[in-house]
ZABA-32095 format. One line per field, with one value per residue: residue number from 0; residue in one letter; x, y, z of N, C-alpha, C in turn. Coordinates in steps of 0.1 Angstrom, whole numbers, plus 5000, padded with zeros to 4 digits. Each point is the difference from the previous one (the first is absolute). Layout:
ZABA-32095
k <- [NUM;...] $
r <- [A;...] $
n_xx <- [X;...] $
n_yy <- [Y;...] $
n_zz <- [Z;...] $
ca_xx <- [X;...] $
ca_yy <- [Y;...] $
ca_zz <- [Z;...] $
c_xx <- [X;...] $
c_yy <- [Y;...] $
c_zz <- [Z;...] $
This chain:
ZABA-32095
k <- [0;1;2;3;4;5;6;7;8;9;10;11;12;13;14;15;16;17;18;19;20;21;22;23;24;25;26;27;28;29;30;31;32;33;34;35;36;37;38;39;40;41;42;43;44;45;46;47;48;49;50;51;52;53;54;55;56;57;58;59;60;61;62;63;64;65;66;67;68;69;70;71;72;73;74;75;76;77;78;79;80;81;82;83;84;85;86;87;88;89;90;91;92;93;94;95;96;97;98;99;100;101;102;103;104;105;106;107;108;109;110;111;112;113;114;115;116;117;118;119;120;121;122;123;124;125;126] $
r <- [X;X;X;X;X;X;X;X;X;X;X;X;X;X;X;X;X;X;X;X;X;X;X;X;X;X;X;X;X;X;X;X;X;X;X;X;X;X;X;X;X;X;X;X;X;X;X;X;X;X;X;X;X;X;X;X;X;X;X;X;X;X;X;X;X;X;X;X;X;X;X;X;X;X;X;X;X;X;X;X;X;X;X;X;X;X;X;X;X;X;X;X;X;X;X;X;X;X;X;X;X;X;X;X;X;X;X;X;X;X;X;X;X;X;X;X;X;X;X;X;X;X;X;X;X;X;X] $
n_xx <- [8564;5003;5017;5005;5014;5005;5010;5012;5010;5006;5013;5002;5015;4996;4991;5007;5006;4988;4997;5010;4998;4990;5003;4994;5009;5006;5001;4996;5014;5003;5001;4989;4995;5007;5004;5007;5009;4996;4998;5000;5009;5003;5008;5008;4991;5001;5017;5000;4994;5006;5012;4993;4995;5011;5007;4995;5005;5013;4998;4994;5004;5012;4997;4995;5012;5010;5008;5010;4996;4990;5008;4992;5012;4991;4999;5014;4989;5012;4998;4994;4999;4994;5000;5003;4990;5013;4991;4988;5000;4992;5005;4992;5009;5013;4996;5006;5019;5004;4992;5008;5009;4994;5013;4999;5012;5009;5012;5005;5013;5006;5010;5009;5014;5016;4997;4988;4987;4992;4990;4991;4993;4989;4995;4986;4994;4986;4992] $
n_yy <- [0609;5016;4995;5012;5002;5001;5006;5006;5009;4999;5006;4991;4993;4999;4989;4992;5004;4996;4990;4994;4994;4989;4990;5007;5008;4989;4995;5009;4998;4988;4998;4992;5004;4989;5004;5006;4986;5009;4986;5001;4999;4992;5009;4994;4993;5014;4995;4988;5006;5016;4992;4995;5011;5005;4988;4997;5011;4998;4984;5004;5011;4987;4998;5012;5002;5010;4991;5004;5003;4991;4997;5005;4998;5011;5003;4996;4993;4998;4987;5002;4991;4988;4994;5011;4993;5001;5015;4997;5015;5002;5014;5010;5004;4992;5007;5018;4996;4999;5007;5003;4996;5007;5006;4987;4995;5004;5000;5001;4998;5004;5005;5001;5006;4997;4994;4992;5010;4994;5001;4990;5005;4995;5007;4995;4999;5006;4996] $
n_zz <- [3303;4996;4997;5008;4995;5012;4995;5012;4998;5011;4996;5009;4998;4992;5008;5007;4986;4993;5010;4998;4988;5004;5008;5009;4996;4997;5009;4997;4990;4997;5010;5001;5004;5004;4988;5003;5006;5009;4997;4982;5009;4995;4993;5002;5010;5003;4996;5004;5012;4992;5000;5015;5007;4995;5002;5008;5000;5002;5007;5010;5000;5003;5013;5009;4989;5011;5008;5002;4987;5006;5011;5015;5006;5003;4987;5001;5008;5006;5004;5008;4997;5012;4988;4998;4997;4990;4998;4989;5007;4993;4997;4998;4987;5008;5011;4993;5003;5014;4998;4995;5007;5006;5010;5005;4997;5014;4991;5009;4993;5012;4997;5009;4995;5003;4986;5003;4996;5001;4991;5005;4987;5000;4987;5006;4992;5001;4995] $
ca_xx <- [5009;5014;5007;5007;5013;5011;5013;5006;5010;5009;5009;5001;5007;4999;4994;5009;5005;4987;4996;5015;5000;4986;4996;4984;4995;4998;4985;4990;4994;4995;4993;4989;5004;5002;5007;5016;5001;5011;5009;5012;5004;5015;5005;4997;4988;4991;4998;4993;4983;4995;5001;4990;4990;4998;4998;4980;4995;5001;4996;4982;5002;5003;4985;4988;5003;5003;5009;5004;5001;4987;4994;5009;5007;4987;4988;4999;5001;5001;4989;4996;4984;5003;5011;5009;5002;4997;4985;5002;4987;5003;4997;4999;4998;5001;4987;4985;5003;4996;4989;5000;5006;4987;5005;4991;5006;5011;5009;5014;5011;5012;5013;5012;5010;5004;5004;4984;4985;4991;4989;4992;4985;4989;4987;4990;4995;4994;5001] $
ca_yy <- [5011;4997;4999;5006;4995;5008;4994;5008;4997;5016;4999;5005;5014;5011;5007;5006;5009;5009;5004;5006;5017;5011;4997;4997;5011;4993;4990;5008;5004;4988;4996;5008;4999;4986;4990;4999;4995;5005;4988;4997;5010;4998;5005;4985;4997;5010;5004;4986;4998;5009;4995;4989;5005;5009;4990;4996;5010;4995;4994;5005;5009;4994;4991;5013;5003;5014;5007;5009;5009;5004;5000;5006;4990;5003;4993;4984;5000;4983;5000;4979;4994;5000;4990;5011;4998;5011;5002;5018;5009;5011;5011;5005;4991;4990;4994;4998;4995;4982;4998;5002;4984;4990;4991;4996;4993;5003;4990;5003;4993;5006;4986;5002;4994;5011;5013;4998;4992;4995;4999;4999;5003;4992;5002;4993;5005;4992;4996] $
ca_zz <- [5006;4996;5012;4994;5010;5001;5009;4997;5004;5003;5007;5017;5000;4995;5009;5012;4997;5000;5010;5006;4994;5004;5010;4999;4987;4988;5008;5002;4988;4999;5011;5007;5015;5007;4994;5005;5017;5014;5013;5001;5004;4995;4987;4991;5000;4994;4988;4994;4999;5000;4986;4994;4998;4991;4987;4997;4997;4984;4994;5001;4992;4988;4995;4992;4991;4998;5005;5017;4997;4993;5016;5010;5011;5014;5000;5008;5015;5004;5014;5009;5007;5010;5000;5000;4986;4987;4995;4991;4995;4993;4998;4993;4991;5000;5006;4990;4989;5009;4998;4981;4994;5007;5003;5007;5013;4997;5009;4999;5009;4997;5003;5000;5006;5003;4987;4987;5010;4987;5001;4987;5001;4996;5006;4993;4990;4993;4989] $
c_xx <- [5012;5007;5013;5008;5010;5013;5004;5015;5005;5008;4998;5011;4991;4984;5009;5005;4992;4997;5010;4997;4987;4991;4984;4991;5001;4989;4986;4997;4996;4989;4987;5001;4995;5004;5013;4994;5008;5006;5014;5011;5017;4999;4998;4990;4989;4999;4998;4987;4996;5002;4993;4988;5001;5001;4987;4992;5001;4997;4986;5000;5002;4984;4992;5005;4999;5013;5000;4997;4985;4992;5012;5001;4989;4990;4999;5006;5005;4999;5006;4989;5002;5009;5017;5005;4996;4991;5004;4987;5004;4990;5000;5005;5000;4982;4991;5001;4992;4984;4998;5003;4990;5008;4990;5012;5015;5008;5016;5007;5015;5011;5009;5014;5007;5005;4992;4995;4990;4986;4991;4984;4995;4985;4993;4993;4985;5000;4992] $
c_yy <- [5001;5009;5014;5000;5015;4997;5008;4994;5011;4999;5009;5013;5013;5011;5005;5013;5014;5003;5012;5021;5009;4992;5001;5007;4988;4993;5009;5005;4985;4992;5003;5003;4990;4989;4995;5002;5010;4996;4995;5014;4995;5004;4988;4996;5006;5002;4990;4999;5012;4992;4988;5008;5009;4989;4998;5011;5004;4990;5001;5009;4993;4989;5006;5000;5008;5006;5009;5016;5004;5000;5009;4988;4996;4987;4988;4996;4990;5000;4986;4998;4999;4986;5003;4995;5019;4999;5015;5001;5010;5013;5010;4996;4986;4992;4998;4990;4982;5000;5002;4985;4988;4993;4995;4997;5006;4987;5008;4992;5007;4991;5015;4996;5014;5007;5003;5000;4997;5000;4995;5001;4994;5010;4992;5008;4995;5001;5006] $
c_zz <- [4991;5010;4994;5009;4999;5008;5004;5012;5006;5011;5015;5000;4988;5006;5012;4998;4998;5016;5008;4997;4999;5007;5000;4991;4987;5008;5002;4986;4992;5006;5007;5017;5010;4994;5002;5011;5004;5010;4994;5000;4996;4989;4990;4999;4993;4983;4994;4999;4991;4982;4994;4996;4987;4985;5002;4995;4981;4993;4996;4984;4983;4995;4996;4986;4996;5005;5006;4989;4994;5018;5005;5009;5005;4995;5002;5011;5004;5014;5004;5004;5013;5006;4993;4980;4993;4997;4990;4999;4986;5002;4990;4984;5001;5000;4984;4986;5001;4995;4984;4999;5012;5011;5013;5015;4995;5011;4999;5012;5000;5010;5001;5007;5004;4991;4990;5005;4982;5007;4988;5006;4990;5001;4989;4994;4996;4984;4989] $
């Protein structure tokens, strides 16, 4: 198996700010639909989970090895299993790129605080 790695980093305030100024219209243009929780309902809260979700998104993107400028936001889906661990589907390119590079298993992990959220992805790769 080989292993392709992505990181990404992103500032909370600088999503708060985005939220602030287009609110569900930037979440409807990024985002698939049930991906962002509707339970968190504090300003703060919201813009930490929408920043952990939007770094995995990029990190995914940095593993495919394409960046955020060869996929649409869409095509990558972050999820939870039913142990509320981070999960990624992909779609449409992303999808068709994950099968050009054979990926077999995805892993992601995201962490945030009240001014960073980070994520890192792991997809396996056969060989």
């Amino acid at each position: 198996m080989k292993v392709l790695l992505g990181l990404d980093l992103t500032e909370v305030d600088r999503v708060a700010a985005v939220l602030d100024r287009w609110g569900d219209r930037f979440v409807r243009r990024v985002f698939r639909p049930g991906e962002i929780s509707p339970r968190r309902r504090h300003p703060r809260a919201r813009a930490e989970h929408v920043a952990g979700r939007f770094a995995a998104k990029e990190a995914a993107m940095k593993a495919l090895g394409v960046g955020w400028r060869g996929l649409a936001f869409r095509d990558v889906e972050v999820g939870r299993d039913f142990r509320g661990k981070p999960t990624l589907s992909f779609h449409g390119r992303a999808l068709d790129r994950s099968r050009e590079l054979r990926i077999a298993r995805t892993e992601v992990s995201i962490t945030h605080t009240a001014t960073m959220a980070a994520a890192v992805v792991a997809l396996l790769a056969e060989e």
